[in-house]
Structures are given as structure tokens and as C-alpha cells.
C-alpha positions in Angstrom: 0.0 0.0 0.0 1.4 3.3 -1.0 -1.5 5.6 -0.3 0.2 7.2 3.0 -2.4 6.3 5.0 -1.1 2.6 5.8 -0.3 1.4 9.2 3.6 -0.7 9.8 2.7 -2.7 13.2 6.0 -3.9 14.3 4.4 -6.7 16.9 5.0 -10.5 17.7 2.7 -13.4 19.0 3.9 -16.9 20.9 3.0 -19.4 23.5 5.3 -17.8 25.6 4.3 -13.9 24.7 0.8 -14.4 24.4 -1.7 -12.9 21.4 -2.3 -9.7 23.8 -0.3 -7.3 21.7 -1.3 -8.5 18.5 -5.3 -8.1 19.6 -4.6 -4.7 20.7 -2.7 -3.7 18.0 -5.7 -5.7 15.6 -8.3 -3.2 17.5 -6.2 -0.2 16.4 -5.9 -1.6 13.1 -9.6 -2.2 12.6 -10.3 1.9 13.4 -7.5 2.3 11.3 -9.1 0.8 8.3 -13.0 2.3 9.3 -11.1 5.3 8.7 -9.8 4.5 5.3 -6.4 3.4 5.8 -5.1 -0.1 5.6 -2.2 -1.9 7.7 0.9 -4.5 7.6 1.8 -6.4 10.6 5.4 -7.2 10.4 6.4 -9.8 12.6 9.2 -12.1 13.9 6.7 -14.2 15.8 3.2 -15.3 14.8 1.2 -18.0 16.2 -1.3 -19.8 13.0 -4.4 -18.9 14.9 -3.1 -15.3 14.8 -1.9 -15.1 10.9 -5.2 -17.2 10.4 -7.1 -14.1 12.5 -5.1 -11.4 10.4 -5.8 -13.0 7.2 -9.3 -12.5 8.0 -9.3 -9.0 8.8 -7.5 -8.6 5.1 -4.0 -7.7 7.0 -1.0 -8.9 5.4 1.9 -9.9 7.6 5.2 -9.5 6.9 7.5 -11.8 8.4 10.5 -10.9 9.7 13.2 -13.4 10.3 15.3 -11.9 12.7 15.6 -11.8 17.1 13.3 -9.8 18.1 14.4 -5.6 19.1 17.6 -6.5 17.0 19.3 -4.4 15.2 18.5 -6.5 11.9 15.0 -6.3 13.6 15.1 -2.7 12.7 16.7 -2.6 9.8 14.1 -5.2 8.3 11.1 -3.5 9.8 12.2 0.5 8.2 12.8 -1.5 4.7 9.2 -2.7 4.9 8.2 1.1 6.2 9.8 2.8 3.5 8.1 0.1 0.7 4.7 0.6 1.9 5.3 4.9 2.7 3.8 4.3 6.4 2.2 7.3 7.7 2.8 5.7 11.1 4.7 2.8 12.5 3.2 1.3 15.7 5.5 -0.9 18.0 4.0 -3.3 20.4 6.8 -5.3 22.8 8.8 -5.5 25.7 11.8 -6.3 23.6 11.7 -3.0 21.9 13.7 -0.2 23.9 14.8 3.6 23.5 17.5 2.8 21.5 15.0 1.3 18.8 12.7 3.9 19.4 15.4 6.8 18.4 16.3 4.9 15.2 12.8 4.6 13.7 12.4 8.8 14.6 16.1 9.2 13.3 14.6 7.8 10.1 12.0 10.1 9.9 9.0 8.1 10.6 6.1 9.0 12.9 6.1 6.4 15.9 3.5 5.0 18.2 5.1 3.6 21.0 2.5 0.4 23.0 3.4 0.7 26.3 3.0 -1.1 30.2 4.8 -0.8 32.2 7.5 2.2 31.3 10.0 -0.6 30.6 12.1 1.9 28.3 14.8 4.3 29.8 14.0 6.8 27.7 11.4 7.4 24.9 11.2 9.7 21.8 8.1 8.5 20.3 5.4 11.1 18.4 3.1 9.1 21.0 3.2 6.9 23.7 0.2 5.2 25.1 -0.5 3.1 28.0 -4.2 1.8 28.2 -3.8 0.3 31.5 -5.5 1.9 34.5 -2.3 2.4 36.5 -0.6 4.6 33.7 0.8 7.8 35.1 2.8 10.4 33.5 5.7 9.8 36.1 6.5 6.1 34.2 7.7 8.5 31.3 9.3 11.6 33.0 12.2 11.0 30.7 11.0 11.5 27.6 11.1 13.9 24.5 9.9 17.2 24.9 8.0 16.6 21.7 6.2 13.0 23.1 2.9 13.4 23.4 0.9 10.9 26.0 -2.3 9.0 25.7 -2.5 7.7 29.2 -5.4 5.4 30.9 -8.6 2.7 29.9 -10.3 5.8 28.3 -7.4 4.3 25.3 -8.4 0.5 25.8 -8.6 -0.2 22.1 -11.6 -3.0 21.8 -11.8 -4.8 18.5 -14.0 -3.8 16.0 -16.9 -6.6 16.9 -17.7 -4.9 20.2 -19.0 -1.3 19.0 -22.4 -3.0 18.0 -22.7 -3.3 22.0 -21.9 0.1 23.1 -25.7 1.0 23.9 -26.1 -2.7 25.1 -27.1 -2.8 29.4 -26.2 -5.5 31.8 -28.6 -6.9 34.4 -27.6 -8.3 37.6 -29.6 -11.2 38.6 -29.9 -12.5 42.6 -27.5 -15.2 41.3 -24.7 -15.4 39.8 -24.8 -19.1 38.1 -23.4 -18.2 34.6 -19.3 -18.2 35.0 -16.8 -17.4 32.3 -13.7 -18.7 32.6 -11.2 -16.9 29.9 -7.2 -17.4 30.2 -5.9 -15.4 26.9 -4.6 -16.6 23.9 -2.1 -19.2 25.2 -2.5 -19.9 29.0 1.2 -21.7 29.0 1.0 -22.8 32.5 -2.4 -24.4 31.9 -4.6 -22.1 34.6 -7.9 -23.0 33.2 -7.8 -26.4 34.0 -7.0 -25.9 37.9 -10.0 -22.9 37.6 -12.3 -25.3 36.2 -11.2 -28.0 38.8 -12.2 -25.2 41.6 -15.5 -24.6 39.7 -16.1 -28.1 39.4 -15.9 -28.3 43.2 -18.8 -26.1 43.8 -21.2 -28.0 41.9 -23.9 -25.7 40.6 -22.3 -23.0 38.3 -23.1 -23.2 34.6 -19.3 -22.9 33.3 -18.3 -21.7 29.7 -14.3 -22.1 29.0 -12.3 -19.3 26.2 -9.6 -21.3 25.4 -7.3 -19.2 22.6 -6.1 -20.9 19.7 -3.0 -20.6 20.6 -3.3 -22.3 23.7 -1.0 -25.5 23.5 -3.3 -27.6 26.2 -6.2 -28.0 24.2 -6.1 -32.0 23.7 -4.7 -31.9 27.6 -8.0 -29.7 27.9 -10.9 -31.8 26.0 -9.9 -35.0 27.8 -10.1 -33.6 31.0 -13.5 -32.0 30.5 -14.1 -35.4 28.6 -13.5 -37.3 32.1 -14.9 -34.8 34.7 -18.5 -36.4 34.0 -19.8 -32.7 33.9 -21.3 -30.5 30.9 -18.7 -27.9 30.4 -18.8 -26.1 27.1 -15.5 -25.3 25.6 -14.7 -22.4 23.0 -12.1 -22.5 21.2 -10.6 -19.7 19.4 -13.8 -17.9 20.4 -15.4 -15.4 17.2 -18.2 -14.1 19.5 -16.4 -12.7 22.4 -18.9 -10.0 23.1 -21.5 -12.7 23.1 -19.5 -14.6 25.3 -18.9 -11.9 27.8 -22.3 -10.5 28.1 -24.2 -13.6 28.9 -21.6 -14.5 31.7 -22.5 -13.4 34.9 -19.3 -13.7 36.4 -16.1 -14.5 35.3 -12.3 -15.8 36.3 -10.1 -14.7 34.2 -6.3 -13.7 33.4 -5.8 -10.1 34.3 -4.7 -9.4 30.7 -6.2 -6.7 27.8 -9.5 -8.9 28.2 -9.9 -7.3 31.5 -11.0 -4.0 29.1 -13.3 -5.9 27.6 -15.3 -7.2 30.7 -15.1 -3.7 31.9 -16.6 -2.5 29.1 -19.8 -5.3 28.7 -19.6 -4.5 32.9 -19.0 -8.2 33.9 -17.5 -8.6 37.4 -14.6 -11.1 37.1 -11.8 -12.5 39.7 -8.5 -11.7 38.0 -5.4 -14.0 38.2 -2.1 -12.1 37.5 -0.4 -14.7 34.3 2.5 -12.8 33.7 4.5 -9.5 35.1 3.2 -7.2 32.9 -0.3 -8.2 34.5 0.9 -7.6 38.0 -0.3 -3.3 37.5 -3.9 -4.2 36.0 -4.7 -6.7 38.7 -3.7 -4.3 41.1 -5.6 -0.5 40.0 -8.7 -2.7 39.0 -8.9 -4.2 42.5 -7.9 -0.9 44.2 -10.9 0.7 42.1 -13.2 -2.3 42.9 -14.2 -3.2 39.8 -12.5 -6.7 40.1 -11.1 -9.0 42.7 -7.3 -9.7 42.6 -6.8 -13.0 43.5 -3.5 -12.7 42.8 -0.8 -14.6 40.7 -1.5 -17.9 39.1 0.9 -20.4 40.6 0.2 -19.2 43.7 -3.9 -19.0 44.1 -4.9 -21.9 45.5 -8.2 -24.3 43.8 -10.1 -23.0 47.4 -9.4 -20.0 47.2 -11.3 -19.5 43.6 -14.0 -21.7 44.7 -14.7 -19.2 48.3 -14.6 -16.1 45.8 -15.8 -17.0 43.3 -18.9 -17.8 45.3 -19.1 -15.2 47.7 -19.0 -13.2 44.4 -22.1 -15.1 42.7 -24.2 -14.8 45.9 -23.9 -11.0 46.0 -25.6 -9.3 43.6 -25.2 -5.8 45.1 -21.3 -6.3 44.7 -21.5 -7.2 41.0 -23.8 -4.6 40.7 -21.6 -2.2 41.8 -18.3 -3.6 40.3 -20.5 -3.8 36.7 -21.1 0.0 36.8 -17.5 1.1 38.1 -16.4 -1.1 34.8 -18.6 0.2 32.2 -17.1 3.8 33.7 -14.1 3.2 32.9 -14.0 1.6 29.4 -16.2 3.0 27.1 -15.5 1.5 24.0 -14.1 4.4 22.3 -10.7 4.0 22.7 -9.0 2.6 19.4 -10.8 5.8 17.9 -9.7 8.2 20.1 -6.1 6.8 19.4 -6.9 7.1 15.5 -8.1 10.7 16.1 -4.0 11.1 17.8 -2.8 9.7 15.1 -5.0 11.9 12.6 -4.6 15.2 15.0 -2.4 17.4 12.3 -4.6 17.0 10.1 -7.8 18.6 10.6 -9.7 21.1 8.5 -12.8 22.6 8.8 -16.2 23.6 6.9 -19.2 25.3 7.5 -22.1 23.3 8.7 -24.7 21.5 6.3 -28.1 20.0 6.2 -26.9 16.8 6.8 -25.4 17.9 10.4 -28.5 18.2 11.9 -28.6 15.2 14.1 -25.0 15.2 14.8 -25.3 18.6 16.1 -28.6 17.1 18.3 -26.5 13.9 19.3 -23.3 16.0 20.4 -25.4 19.0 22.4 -27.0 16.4 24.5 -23.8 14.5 25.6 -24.2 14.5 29.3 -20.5 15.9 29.3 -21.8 18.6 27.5 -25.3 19.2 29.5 -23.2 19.5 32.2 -20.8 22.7 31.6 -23.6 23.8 29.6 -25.7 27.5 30.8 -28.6 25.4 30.5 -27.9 21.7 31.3 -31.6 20.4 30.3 -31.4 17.8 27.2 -32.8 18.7 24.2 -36.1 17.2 22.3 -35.0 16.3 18.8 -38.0 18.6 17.4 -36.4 21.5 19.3 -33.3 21.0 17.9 -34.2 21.1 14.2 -36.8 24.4 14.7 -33.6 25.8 15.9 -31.1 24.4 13.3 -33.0 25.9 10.8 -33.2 29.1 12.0 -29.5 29.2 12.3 -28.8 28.2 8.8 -31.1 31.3 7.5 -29.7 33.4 10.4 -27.2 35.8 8.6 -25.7 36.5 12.2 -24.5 33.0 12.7 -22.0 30.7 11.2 -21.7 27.1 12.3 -18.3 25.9 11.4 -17.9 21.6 11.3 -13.8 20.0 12.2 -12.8 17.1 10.2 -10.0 14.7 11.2 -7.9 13.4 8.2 -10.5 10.9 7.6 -13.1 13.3 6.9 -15.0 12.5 10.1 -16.5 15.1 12.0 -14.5 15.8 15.3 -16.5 18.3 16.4 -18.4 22.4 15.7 -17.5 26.0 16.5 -20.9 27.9 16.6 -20.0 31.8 15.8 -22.8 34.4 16.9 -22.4 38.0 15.8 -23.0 40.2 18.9 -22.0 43.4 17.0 -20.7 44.8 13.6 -17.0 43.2 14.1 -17.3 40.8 16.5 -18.8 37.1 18.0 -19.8 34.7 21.0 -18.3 31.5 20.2 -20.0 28.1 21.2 -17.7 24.8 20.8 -18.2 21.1 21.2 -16.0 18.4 21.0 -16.5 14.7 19.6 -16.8 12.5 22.8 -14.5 9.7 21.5 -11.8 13.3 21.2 -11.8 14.5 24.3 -8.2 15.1 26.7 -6.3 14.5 23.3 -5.6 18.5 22.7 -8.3 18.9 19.6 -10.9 21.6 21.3 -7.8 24.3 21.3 -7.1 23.5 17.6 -10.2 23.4 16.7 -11.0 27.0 18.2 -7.8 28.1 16.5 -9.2 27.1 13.4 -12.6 28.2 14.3 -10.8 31.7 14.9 -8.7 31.8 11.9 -11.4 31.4 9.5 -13.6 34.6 11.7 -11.1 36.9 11.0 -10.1 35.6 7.7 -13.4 35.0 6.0 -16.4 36.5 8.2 -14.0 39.9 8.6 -14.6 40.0 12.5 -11.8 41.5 14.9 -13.1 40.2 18.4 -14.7 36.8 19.3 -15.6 36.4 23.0 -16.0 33.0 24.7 -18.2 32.9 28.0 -16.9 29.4 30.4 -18.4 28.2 33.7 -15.8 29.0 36.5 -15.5 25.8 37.5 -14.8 24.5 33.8 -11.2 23.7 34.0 -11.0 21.9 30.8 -12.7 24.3 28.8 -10.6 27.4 29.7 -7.3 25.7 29.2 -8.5 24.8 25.9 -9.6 28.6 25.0 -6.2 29.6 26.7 -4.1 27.5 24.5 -5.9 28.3 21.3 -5.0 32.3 22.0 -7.8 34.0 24.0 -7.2 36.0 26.9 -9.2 36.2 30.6 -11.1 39.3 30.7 -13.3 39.5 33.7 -15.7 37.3 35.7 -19.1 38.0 34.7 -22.5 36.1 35.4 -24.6 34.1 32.6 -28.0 32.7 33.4 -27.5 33.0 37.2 -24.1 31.5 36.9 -20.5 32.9 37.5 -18.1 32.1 34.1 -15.2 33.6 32.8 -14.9 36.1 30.1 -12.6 35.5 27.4 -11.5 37.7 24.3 -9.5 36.9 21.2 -8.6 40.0 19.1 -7.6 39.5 15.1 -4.2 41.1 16.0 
């Protein structure tokens, strides 16, 4: 592909690794490609049910035959980059480190950087991003000045077959007898069986086992289930996940990037740390409540999954509870929020058109945006188009839509003249946008055109005191704190951009 919009994903996939990076980096890919770019995975390592899964997705794989992070590992991956013209590569490993970082910049390439952990001494990446709940800015204090961060669960990239469920709602019945049990792609060490063994034990749970296809105990697996003289149904290389996770009512699982997606379809779950890297998600997820850290898998004990697992079941307030602090946290949006990064220098703008109408409806009543609204009632859809109408014959208003690279809308600028020269300004950003720097570009841009192509020399912005966000975002994008002043009953702050 020689477009410039294709992906390079430098990631592997083993036994011993697990499939996690590949499925994350498969979720970026899949926004990648709703947004009309297409992808390469190049990779040293690749398991058959993961080639098989890429094939699938129309991803060609490049393979690599070199140790992984080497320095032929490099020079193999920026030959692929530069016969494909990447507009981004994307590195996914442990085994990738500052020094391979600085060589894929030092080539001139735009670079995502995957991270846990903070594992690199240093990093010089256009972006790094850590989905993981425990990501804080201080695991990359040494960094480029120029590294921008996309830090926390609001990033959790989901694959492209949960958005159907993003309106979908969980109930929480008296009992929990529906149990998940879901190990990740490989399970080495063969947790699921000693799980299933403590499940087993309890007698009355209705069990449903993942078992990745990359998991090398599968025979080993079948026979026991075979033997154990109970009904057990076994998934292998599961294609429904969503499905999977939603009619669960509990689950035990490895505290891996599947954790995301039982936040996000809200299903309480007691985690079992499978590998270091684990070791932080286990940890802010049971700190937060939303799962039980049972801690790592050679040391939990058969009894001690069987006691939670059914002191779990038997309270429904708790997975109540735990379901809504999930859902919270993951929302699904993530891989397009990280597309949006990717797209952020890109963006253009346009004046509003018929078609907008329910967009404009859909993005007013965001509760985010109720909320450091003036007036913070929603909005009935017949309202909304009486007063889009008006607007659009209203010579005294210009509503300005922001596209991302893709052409997608990423958010509008409403300009109303309050005078011969000058304007109140109204903006909202696209929910899936937001913390990733676009509102001040996208009153910069809003601004820009005013002065340029409407003639005005003073645009005035009026932000609820307590709006942090908001005036940080007017701040950066060139306007100035002129006084308090009160709007509809409430304090905000007054601020003024001038055309010179």
C-alpha cells in the first residue's frame, strides 16, 4: 500500500508472549481501516491462529526473520516502512527499547510507541500510550519534549466486533450461576484447567471455558473436560467474544487486555495475575473495585477460587456495583480516540450543512456537555431542528464543522455576531476526542477562518468558572481572561480573542 495512510505494526505473538499485543494492536488496526487506511503487521513471531485471524481481517503480515528488538529487527522493519510509505509505524513489545525507538524517529518516521509498564529508559516516540488503568505520567518523565501521552482505559482499544454493543445494558440477577472462565490466547501454565477443577468443586455453576487458539493444552484440555463427567462447554478460538462476555455473569479470568473488555460489557470477574506485565492491571482494578485480585496464578490456591468466586455469585449488590465502576471506565471508544491522535495534524474545517443536523442534536445532548452547559436540560429532537433551521437562514450565525484526516467530524464551532466586528463562540468536542488537545485547535481554526473569512476582529467566549477543561482549551488556542461576569445566574469567565 502506497496511499500514505497505511499502518507498519512492528508486533509478535507466541506461547510464551501471548496474542495480547497482536489483539490490541488488531483493534487499532480495525479503526485504522473504518477510517480508510489499511495496515501490515510485520512480525518475527506469529502464532497460526493469529496469521489465520489477520488474514481474516484482510492484514497482510510481513515476516521478519530476525531476534526480536535486534538491530536486523530494525533494519528489516524500516525496509518494509519505506516500501509501503507508512504514515505511522506502531511498535507493540517489551523487547523494543529507547534505543530502537530513536532509530525509527532518526529515520523520519512517525512512531507510536505500545506501552505497560514504562520498561524503556527513555522514549522519543510522536506518542506513547498506555491503556492500562495504573498509567501515570511519572512512568515516562524522561521523555522527549516533543512525546505526546495517551495515558489510561479511556485508550483501551476494543476490536471492531464490540461497537455494535456500546448501547447494550447488563442486568444483575440474585445469582450469579453463569461463570466465564477466559485465560488469553495461550495460558502456558495451563490455569484453566486448575479454575475449572475449583469450579467443578462447587457443583452448581453453569461454566463456559475461552480457550485461545493458541493455547498448547487443548487436547490436555478436551480430555479432562471429557472425564470430569460434567457438561462444560469449551470455546475455542472464540469469534463471538462480546456474546460470550455479556451472557456470563461472572467470570475468572487472566488479568490481561481482556480485563477491558469485561469492563466494558460491565461483567465482574476475579483476575489472576499470568505474567508480570499483568501484575499493574490486577492491582488498579482491584484498588478501584471493579474486580477481585486473586492474585498470581501459581500461587492462588483451587479453594481460594472456589470461596470467591462464590461469595461473588451470591452477591448481587457487589456485582452490581463492580458492573457499573467497569462500564465507567471503558467506554468503547478507545482505538478511535487513538486514530483521532494519530489523525490530530490533520484537521480542516467547513461550515455546517443540512446533513449535520442530528450530529449537532447527538453532540449537544452528551451528558458531558449538558453538564458545563448554561442550561444543562437535554434537548427534544424537534427542538433542535426548529432551531437548526433558524441558524442556517440566520445571517448572524456561522456554524463551522472540524474534520479529522479521515473526513469524520471531530467536532463544531458555533460563531454568533453580537455586533458589527465581532462574536460569542459556542464549541463542542467529539466524545471519542476529548483530553487529546483537539478543542484548542479546533477554536484556532474556528478563529482563523472569523477573521479571515467572516471579517470579524473580536470573538468572545463565556466558560463556567469551574470549567477547567474548557478554559485551558480557549487559553491554548490564543484567547485571553477578561473578567468574571454572570450568565443565566451563573459565575463564568470572560474570554477575548482580538484578530491582531
Amino acid at each position: 500500500m502506497t496511499d500514505g495512510r497505511s499502518l507498519l505494526v512492528r508486533c509478535d505473538a507466541s506461547v510464551a508472549i501471548g496474542t495480547g499485543h497482536a489483539m490490541r494492536c488488531l483493534a487499532l488496526t480495525q479503526a485504522w481501516q473504518d477510517s480508510g487506511g489499511g495496515a501490515v503487521f510485520a512480525m518475527a513471531e506469529a502464532t497460526p491462529a493469529v496469521e489465520q485471524r489477520l488474514q481474516r481481517e484482510e492484514v497482510k503480515v510481513a515476516q521478519l526473520k530476525v531476534e526480536s528488538g535486534s538491530s536486523d529487527d530494525l533494519q528489516q522493519t524500516l525496509a518494509v516502512t519505506r516500501e509501503m510509505q507508512a504514515a505511522w509505524v506502531v511498535v507493540d513489545g517489551y523487547c523494543f527499547d529507547t534505543d530502537y525507538q530513536a532509530a525509527l524517529k532518526q529515520a523520519g518516521l512517525k512512531v507510536l510507541f505500545i506501552d505497560d509498564n514504562g520498561h524503556a529508559e527513555h522514549y522519543s516516540a510522536d506518542l506513547v500510550l498506555n491503556q492500562n488503568a495504573h498509567a501515570r505520567d511519572k512512568l515516562y518523565a524522561s521523555r522527549d519534549a516533543s512525546t505526546r501521552l495517551l495515558l489510561g482505559p479511556r485508550f483501551a482499544m476494543l476490536r471492531r466486533e464490540f461497537k455494535p454493543w456500546r448501547e447494550w445494558k447488563r442486568e444483575t440477577p440474585a445469582l450469579g450461576r453463569n461463570v466465564l472462565v477466559t485465560m488469553g490466547g495461550s495460558d502456558p501454565d495451563n490455569v484453566t484447567q486448575r479454575v475449572v477443577e475449583a469450579i467443578l468443586s462447587e457443583g452448581d455453576f453453569e461454566t463456559t471455558i475461552i480457550a485461545g487458539g493458541s493455547n498448547p493444552h487443548l487436547a490436555s484440555l478436551r480430555e479432562f473436560l471429557s472425564n470430569s463427567g460434567r457438561v462444560v462447554r469449551l470455546v475455542e478460538n472464540a469469534a463471538n467474544m462480546p456474546e460470550l462476555i455479556a451472557s456470563a455473569d461472572v467470570a475468572v479470568a487472566g488479568a490481561g487486555t481482556t480485563s477491558w473488555e469485561m469492563c466494558f460489557l460491565g461483567l465482574p470477574a476475579l483476575l489472576i495475575v499470568l505474567a508480570d506485565n499483568q501484575q499493574g492491571i490486577a492491582d488498579e482494578l482491584g484498588k478501584q473495585e471493579i474486580m477481585v485480585d486473586l492474585g498470581r496464578g501459581s500461587e492462588v490456591s483451587r479453594s481460594t477460587i472456589a470461596r470467591q468466586l462464590r461469595r461473588l455469585a451470591e452477591s448481587s449488590a457487589v456485582r452490581r456495583e463492580m458492573s457499573r465502576r467497569g462500564h465507567d471506565l471503558v467506554d468503547g471508544l478507545g482505538a478511535e480516540r487513538v486514530v483521532s491522535a494519530l489523525n490530530r495534524e490533520e484537521l480542516s474545517i467547513r461550515l455546517v450543512e443540512e446533513g449535520d443536523c442530528k450530529l449537532l442534536w447527538e453532540w449537544a445532548n452528551d451528558p458531558v456537555v449538558r453538564s458545563w452547559s448554561f442550561s444543562s436540560e437535554s434537548i427534544p429532537w424537534s427542538d433542535h431542528v426548529k432551531w437548526f433551521r433558524r441558524k442556517l437562514q440566520d445571517g448572524n450565525c456561522r456554524i463551522l464543522v472540524a474534520l479529522d484526516a479521515a473526513a469524520v467530524p471531530a467536532g463544531q464551532v458555533r460563531l454568533d455576531k453580537g455586533g458589527a466586528c465581532e462574536a460569542d463562540v459556542d464549541i463542542t468536542v467529539d466524545a471519542r476526542l476529548r483530553g487529546l488537545g483537539y478543542a484548542s485547535r479546533v477554536i484556532d481554526l474556528a478563529a482563523n477562518w472569523a477573521f479571515a473569512k467572516w471579517g470579524l476582529m473580536r470573538l468572545n467566549a463565556f466558560v463556567k468558572a469551574e470549567n477547567v477543561v474548557s478554559a485551558k482549551a480557549f487559553e491554548r488556542a490564543g484567547f485571553m481572561r477578561a473578567e468574571t461576569v454572570t450568565v443565566k445566574g451563573q459565575s463564568a469567565i470572560h474570554y477575548v480573542r482580538t484578530s491582531k
